[in-house]
N, C-alpha and C positions, 0 to 999 in steps of 0.2 A: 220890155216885159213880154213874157210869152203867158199866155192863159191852156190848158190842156186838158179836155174832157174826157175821162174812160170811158166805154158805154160795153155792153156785153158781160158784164157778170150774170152770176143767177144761182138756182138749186139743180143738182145733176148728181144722178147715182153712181157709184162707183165703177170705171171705162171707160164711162161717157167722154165727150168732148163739148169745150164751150171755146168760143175767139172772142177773144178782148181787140177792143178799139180803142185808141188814144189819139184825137186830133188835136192839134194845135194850133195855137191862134196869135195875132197881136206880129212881135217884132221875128218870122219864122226862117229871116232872110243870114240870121246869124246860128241857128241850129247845127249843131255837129253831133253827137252823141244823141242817142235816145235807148230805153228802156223798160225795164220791171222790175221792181221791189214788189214784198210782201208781207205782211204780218197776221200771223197768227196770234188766236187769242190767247195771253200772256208771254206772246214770244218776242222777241226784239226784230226787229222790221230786216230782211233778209232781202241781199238782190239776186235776182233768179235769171236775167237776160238782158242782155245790151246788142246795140247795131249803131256800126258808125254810119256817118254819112256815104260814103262809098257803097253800105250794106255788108261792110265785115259783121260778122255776130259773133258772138259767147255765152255760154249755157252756166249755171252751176250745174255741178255733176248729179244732184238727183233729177234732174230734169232732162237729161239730155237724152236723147230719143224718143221722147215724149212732147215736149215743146219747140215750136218753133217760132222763132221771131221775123217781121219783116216790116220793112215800110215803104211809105208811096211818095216819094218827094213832091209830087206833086199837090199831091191833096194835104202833104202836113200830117201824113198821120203815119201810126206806128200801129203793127197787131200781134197779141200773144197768141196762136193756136194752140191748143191745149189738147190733147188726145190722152188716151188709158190714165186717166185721173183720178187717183189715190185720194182717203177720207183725209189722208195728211197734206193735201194744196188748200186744203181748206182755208180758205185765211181773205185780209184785203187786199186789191191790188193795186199798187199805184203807180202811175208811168212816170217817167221823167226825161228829162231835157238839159243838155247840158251847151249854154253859150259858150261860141267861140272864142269870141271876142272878149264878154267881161267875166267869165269862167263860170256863171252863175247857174247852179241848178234850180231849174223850174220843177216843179211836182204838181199831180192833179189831184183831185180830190179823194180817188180810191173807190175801186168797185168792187163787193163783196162777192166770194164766190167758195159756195158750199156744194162739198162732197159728201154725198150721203154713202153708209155700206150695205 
């Protein structure tokens, strides 16, 4: 079992910049992939960044130049930096994890994160 806390959402005006945190916990010795999804209000939940273990990454295209992903193997954690931030990121954010071993995605709870115009 892996457990994955986001921390860093918030309210932020239109440009602004916010960094998302995702640490992980529990079995972290099998982690390969990790990430970002997101959902907005009435929209179907959408992934927006990934990084292998090595720290390959991949953006969806509204985001790229704008966001970047990275993680700390060490510490278990994973971060979205978020810069020139559109009222359309608006939405929740949730990390994920994906085992090696038994292919399972882990998910955290999700951290709200509003853009004002």
């Amino acid at each position: 079992q892996v457990q994955l806390v986001e921390s860093g959402g918030g309210l932020v005006q239109a440009g602004g910049s916010l960094r998302l945190s995702c640490a992980a916990s529990g079995s972290v010795f099998s982690i390969n992939d990790m990430g970002w999804y997101r959902q907005a209000p009435g929209k179907q939940r959408e992934w927006v960044a990934g990084i292998s273990s090595s720290k390959s990454t991949n953006y969806q295209d509204s985001v790229k130049g704008r966001f970047t992903i990275s993680r700390d193997n060490a510490k278990n954690t994973v971060y979205l930096q978020m810069n020139s931030l559109k009222p359309d990121d608006t939405a929740v954010y949730y990390c994920y994890s994906d085992d090696r071993l038994t292919h399972r995605r882990y998910w955290g709870q999700g951290t709200q994160v509003t853009v004002s115009s």
